[in-house]
Structures are given as C-alpha cells and as structure tokens.
C-alpha positions in Angstrom: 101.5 131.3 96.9 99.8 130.8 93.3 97.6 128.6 92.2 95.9 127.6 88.9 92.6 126.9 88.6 92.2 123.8 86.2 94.5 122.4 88.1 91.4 120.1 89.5 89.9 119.3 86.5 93.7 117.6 85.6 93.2 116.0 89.6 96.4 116.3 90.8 97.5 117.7 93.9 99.5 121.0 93.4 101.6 123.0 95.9 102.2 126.2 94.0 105.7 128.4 94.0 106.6 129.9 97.2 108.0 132.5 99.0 111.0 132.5 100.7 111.5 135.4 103.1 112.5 138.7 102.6 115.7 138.3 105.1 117.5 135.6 103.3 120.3 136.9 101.1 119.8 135.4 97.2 122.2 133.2 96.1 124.8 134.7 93.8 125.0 133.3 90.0 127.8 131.5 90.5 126.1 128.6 92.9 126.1 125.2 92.8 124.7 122.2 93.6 126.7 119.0 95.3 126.1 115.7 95.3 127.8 113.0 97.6 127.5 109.5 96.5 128.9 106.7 98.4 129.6 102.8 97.3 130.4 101.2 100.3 131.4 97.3 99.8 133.3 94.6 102.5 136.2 95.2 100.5 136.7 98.7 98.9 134.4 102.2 98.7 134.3 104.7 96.2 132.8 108.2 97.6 132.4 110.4 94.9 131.4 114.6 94.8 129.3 115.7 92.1 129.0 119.3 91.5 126.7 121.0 88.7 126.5 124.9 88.4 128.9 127.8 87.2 132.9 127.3 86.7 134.4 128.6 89.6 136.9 127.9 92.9 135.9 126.2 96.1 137.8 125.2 99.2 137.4 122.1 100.6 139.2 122.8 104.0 142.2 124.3 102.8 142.1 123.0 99.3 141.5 124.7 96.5 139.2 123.2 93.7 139.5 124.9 90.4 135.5 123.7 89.0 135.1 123.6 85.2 133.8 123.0 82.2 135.1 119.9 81.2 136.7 120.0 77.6 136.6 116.1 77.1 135.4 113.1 79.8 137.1 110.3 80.8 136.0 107.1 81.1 136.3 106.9 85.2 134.2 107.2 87.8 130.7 108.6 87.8 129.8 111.0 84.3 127.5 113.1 85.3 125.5 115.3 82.8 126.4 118.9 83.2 128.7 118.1 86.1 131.8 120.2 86.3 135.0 118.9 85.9 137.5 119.2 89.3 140.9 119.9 88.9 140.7 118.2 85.9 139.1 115.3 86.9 135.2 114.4 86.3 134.4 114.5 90.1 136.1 115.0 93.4 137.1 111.4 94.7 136.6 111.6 98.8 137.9 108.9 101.2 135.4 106.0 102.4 136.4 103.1 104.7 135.2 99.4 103.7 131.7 98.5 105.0 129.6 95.8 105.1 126.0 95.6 106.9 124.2 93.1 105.1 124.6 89.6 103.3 122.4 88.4 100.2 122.2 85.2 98.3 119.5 83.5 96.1 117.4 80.6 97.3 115.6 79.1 94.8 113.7 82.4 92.9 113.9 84.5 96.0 116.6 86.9 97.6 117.6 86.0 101.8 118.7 89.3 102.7 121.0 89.0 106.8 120.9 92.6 107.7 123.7 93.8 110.1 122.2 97.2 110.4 118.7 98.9 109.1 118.1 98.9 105.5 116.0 101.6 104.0 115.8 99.6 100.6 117.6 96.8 98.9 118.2 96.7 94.7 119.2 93.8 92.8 120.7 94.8 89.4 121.7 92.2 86.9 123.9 94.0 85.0 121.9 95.3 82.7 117.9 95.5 84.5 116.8 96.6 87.9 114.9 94.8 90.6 113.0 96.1 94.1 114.3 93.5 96.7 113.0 94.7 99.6 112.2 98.1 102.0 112.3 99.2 105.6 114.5 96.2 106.6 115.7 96.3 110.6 119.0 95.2 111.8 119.6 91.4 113.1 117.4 90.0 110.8 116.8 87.5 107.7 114.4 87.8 105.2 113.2 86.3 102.2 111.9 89.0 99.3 110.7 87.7 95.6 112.2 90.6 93.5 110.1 93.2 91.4 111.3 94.8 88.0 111.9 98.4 88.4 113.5 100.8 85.6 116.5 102.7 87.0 117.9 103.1 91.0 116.5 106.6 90.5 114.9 107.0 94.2 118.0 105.3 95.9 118.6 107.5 98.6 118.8 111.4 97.0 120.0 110.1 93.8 118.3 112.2 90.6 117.5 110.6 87.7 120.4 112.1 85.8 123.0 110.2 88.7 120.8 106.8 88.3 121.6 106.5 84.7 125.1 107.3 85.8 125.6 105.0 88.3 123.9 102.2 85.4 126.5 102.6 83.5 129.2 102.8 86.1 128.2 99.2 87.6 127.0 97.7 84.3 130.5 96.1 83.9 130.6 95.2 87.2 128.0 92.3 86.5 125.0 91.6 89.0 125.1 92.9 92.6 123.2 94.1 95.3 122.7 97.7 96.2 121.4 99.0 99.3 120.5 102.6 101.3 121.8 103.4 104.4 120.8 106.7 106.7 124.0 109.1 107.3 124.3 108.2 111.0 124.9 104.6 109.9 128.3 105.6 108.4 131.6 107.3 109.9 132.2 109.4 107.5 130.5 112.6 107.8 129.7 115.3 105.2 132.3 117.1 103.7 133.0 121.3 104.6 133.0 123.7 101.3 133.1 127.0 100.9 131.2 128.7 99.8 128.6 126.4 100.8 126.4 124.7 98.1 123.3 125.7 97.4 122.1 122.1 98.0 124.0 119.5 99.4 122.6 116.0 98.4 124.2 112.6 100.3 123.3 108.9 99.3 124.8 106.3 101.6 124.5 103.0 99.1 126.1 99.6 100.0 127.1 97.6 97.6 127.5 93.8 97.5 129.4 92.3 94.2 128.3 88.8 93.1 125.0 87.5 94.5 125.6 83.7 95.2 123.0 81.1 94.2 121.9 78.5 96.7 118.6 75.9 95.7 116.3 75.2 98.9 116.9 72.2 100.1 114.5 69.1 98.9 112.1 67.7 101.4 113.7 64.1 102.8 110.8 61.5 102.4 111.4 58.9 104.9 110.0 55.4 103.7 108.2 53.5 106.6 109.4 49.7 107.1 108.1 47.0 105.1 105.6 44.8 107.0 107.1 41.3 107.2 104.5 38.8 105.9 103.9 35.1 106.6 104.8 32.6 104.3 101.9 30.6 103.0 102.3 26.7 103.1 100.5 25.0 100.3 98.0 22.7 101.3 98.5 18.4 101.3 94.8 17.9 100.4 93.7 18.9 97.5 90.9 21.3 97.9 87.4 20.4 96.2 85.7 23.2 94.6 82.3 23.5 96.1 79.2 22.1 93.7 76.9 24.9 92.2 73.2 24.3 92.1 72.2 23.8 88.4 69.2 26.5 88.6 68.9 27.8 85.4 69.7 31.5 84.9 67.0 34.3 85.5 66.0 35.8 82.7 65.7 40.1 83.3 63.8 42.5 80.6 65.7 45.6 80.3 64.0 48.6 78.2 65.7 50.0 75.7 68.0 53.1 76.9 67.6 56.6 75.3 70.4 58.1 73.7 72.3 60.5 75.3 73.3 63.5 73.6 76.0 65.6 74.7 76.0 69.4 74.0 79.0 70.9 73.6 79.8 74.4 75.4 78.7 77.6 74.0 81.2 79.5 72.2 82.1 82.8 74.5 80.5 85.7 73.7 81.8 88.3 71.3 82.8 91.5 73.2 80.2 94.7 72.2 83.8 96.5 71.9 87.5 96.5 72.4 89.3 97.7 75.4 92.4 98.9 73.7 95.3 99.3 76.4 96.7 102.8 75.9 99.5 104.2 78.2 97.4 107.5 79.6 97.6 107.7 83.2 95.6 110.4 85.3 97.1 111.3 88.3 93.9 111.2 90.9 94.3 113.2 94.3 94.2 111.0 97.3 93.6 113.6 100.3 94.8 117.2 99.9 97.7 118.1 101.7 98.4 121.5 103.8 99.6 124.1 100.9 101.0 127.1 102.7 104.9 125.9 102.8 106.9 128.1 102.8 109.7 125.7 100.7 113.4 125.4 102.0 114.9 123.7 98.9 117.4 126.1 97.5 119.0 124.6 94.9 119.5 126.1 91.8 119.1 123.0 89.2 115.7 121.1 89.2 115.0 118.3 91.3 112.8 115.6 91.3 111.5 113.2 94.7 109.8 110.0 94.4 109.1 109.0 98.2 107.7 105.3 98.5 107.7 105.1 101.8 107.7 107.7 105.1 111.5 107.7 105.7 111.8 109.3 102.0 108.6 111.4 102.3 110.0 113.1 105.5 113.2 114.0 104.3 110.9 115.6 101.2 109.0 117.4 104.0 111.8 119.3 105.6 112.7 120.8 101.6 109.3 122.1 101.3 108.6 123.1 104.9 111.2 123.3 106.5 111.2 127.4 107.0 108.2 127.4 108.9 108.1 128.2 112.7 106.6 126.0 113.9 107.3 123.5 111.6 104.2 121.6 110.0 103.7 118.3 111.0 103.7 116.0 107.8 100.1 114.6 106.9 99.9 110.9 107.0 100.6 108.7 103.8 99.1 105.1 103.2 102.4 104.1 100.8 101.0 100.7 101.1 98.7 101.9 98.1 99.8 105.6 97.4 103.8 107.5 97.1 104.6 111.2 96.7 106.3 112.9 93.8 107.5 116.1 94.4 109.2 118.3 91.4 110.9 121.4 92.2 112.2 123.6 89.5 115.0 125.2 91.5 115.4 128.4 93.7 114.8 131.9 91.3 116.0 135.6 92.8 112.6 137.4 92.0 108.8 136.5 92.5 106.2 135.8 89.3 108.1 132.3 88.5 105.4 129.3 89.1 105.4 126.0 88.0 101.7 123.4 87.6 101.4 120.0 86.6 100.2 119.2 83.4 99.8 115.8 82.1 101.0 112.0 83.0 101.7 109.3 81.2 103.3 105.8 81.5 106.3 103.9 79.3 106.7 101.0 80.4 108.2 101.2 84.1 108.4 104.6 83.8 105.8 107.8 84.9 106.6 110.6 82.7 105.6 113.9 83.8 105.0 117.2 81.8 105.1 120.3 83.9 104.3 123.9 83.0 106.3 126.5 83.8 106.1 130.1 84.0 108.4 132.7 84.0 108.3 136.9 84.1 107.9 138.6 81.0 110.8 140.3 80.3 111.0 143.9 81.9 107.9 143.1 83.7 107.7 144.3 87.6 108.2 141.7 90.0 108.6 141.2 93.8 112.1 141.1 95.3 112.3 138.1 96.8 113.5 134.5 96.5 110.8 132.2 95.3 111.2 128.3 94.8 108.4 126.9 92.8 107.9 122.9 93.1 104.3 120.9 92.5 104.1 118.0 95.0 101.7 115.2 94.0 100.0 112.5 95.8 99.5 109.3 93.4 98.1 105.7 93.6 101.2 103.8 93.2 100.5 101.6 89.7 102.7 100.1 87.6 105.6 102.2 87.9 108.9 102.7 89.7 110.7 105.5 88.2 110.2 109.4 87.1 110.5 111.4 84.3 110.0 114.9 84.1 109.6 117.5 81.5 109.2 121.1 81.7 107.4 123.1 79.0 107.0 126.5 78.9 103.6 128.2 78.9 
C-alpha cells in the first residue's frame, strides 16, 4: 500500500493502490469489461450488453460472439464510447420481460410516486434535463417528492458516466419519463453466463415509466354558512320628535401649538470593505478517515468511477475495495444525510509500482470534476509481480453537485 504525503495538505481522504495476492492468475490482454443495462417498462424492455476491451470471441452458452471494432455505428440502441461492436451490431440485445413496480404522476409541482416494490432511487428526465425525485423508497407506499436538478443519471445503479450520456441520448427522443433502480433480486432475469468470464461484470436494473401524467391538487371547497333571516322593520304611525338640545354655548379648549415631526429616512446600507467574488474551487475536506489496508477486489481493466449517495450504493462500493479480505472489514458508518463517497479506480495492472492520488476539485455547474494523478513504472524499471489495482476513495460534504467527472493526469 502507497501513500503520498501531501495528500493531507490537499484534505482528501486517499486509499492508495493495492495489492492483490500473489495466487490470483493476471488477467490476459485480451479482457474485457461488461456491462448489463436493463429498461424495464409495463409494456416492453430493452436489456442491453455493453462490452469495452480487446477484439475477440466469447461464448454466451453456446453462442459464439465475434467482438470488434466497429467500423461505422448505427443509430440503435445504446452507443457506447469504446464499446465493441457484436456480431456486427453495437451491443448484444438480451431478452427482458415487461415490468412495472411503480406509478408516478404530477400534482401540482410535486411527483406522487405508488411503489409496487422497493425503490433505490427515482429520476425524472424531461427530455432534455435531469431531476432527483426521490431515494430509499419501500414497497406499498405513496409519496410526494419536490424534484431537484441534477446533471446526468450517472450514479443510477452501476451506470459510468460514459453509459449516462449514452442512455441521454437514447431517451432524449423518448420525451419526459421516469426512471427508477431496482436491486437484482427484484427482477427474473438473472445474469447472463460468458466465457471467458469478464473481468468486471457491471448490472443496472432501471424501470422506466414513459409519459408522466399531470394532475392539479384539488381546491379546498369553502362551504358558505346560511344567511341569518332578519326581521322586517315596520315603520312607525307617529312621527317621532327629535329630542331638544340644551342651548349651552360650546366650550372653548386652548390647544398648544404641535411641534413638527420630522421623519428620517433609513440609512443607506453599508458599503462592503470588499467583494466576495463566487469562484467555482471546491476543496474536498476529510470527514472521518476510513480503514486503508483493503486489499481491493475490483478487477476491471477500464477505469471506473462510484458516486455512493446513500448506504445501499456505498456497500456495493465496499465489497470492490474489500472484498478479498478474510475476514471481510466491516464498512465504517456514513452520515449521507450531509456527506457521500466517491471512489475512482484506475483499473486492475499485472505488475506493482502503479499508484494513483487525488489531486484537485472543482465544480461546473452540477458537476464535481476531479483531477487525479497517476503513476506508472518507468520503463525497464524492476517491479513486483503481482496484480495491483490502484483506486483513491474520498469522503466529501455533499454540496452542490450530483454528478462526477474525472481526469487522470500523468505525474
């Protein structure tokens, strides 16, 4: 495990590369990585495989997938930057059975969201710009959620950032909808069976309603009490005499003089010593520090990025960067009321003295964008035999941001 020193003075929480042990086998050069991404809607579900690495052949059972570069892209289905093409095609279409488990509408500014069975999150998308609708929903239940703008659906279930902008522009026609994660278990189809195996198999279980109707909340009914009936007035026969006033003469009262009143207008505000000008820096701050000797079990070759909002997402993070230690660590607890967890890793390497350290943060618009350093042998240098997998996993106050950018640079 490496650290860097400055690495506190920047305040961010860094988990340094890792070792994975001697008695795995590394993958060979031709790996990949694989990527299952489901639409499930009441009337029809596209199930989509996604695979990024080196040209090559792949059974899936007993058929053969010829994986390639592709030589031109059609417009259909999900376009995937450096995905390979299958058989031809951009991505491997799977089967996926119609599904509905939850019912949305407007009411007035608000989205009612009727679950049929537990949501982990819930997206509104207009066609054109994203909104958080709601997280951590339970089954049997009807809730109202006043939507948040967010920039992409990066983060919905293991989609990258690279997929989000995919799956933009795949639904952009489509007009406004409602897009929601489910866990595996909550759908019947299971994962599909390749050989050779990916390197790392990624599954996001989205439900997807089309059209989100628009209801108004219902005025309030003002009931108007009965008019009192009144009494009709006769007129009188006699005519009334009107009494006689005394004819004392008026009283005579000496008033002083009254002072002027003089109204003083407000003081102007006071001119600011100096101007706060907003600038888009953003300093990543450490919360708590987390346990750092993980031995990391993400093996994918391609770099990935996490952006865990809430405890489901963080654990699923947990098992990629732990999830080779006996006993397993427990995860440390995470207030994602006021804090979330970005985790980058730069993908699995066949020898030791590659490392990875965050290095700066800033913010456009919705969007965190990272710079992280990388490191990599000098060329004919000596290094250890074994499989490292360097990630940097950072504990942030969640601000105003709901997406992740990364960059690597090279030191």
């Amino acid at each position: 495990m490496k650290r860097f020193s400055y690495l506190a003075s920047i305040a961010a929480l860094v988990i340094g590369s890792t070792v994975v042990g001697q008695a795995l086998i590394a993958q060979p050069a031709g790996g990949y990585s694989f990527s299952d991404i489901a639409l499930y809607s009441s009337k029809t579900s596209d199930r989509y495989g996604v695979f990024i690495g080196e040209p090559q052949a792949v059974l899936l059972g007993n058929q053969r997938l010829e994986l390639t570069k592709p030589s031109t892209v059609a417009l259909n289905g999900l376009i995937i930057p450096r995905s390979l093409a299958v058989n031809g095609s951009n991505n491997l279409r799977l089967d996926a059975k119609p599904l509905s488990v939850y019912e949305g509408k407007f009411v007035a500014d608000k989205i009612q969201i009727k679950t049929k069975k537990n949501l982990q999150s819930v997206y509104y998308f207009d066609g054109a710009k994203w909104f958080t609708v709601g997280k951590n929903l339970k089954a049997n239940d009807s809730i109202q959620f006043a939507p948040t703008p967010r920039a992409s659906a990066f983060g919905a279930g293991m989609l990258t950032s690279d997929e989000a902008l995919a799956l933009n522009k795949y639904l952009a026609p489509k007009g406004e909808l409602l897009l929601a994660t489910l866990a595996e278990t909550d759908v019947t189809e299971t994962r599909v069976n390749l050989s050779p195996a990916p390197t790392t198999y990624r599954r996001s279980v989205l439900a997807v309603q089309y059209g989100v109707p628009k209801t108004t909340a219902p005025a309030p009914t003002m009931t108007t009490p009965p008019a009192t009936p009144t009494t009709p007035v006769t007129p009188p026969t006699t005519p009334v005499t009107p009494p006689t006033l005394p004819s004392t003469p008026p009283t005579t009262v000496d008033v002083p003089p009254t002072t002027p009143i003089i109204t003083t207008p407000p003081a102007p505000p006071a001119t600011p010593a100096f101007t706060v000008t907003p600038t888009t820096s953003l300093t990543v701050p450490i919360i708590k520090t987390l346990p750092s000797n993980g031995i990391a079990s993400y093996n994918g070759i391609t770099p990935l990025t996490r952006f865990d909002t809430n405890n489901t997402e963080f654990l699923e993070t947990w098992k990629m960067v732990s999830g080779n230690q006996i006993p397993a660590p427990v995860a440390p607890k995470i207030d994602f009321a006021k804090h979330c967890i970005i985790t980058v890793f730069w993908g699995q390497k066949n020898t030791g003295g590659y490392s990875i350290a965050y290095k700066s943060a800033s913010l456009d618009g919705n969007i965190l964008k990272l710079v992280i350093e990388t490191r990599s042998p000098a060329a004919g240098s000596l290094t250890t035999q074994v499989i490292t997998s360097p990630y940097v996993m950072l504990e942030v106050a969640s601000t105003a941001f709901d997406a992740v950018e990364v960059k690597f640079e090279s030191n």
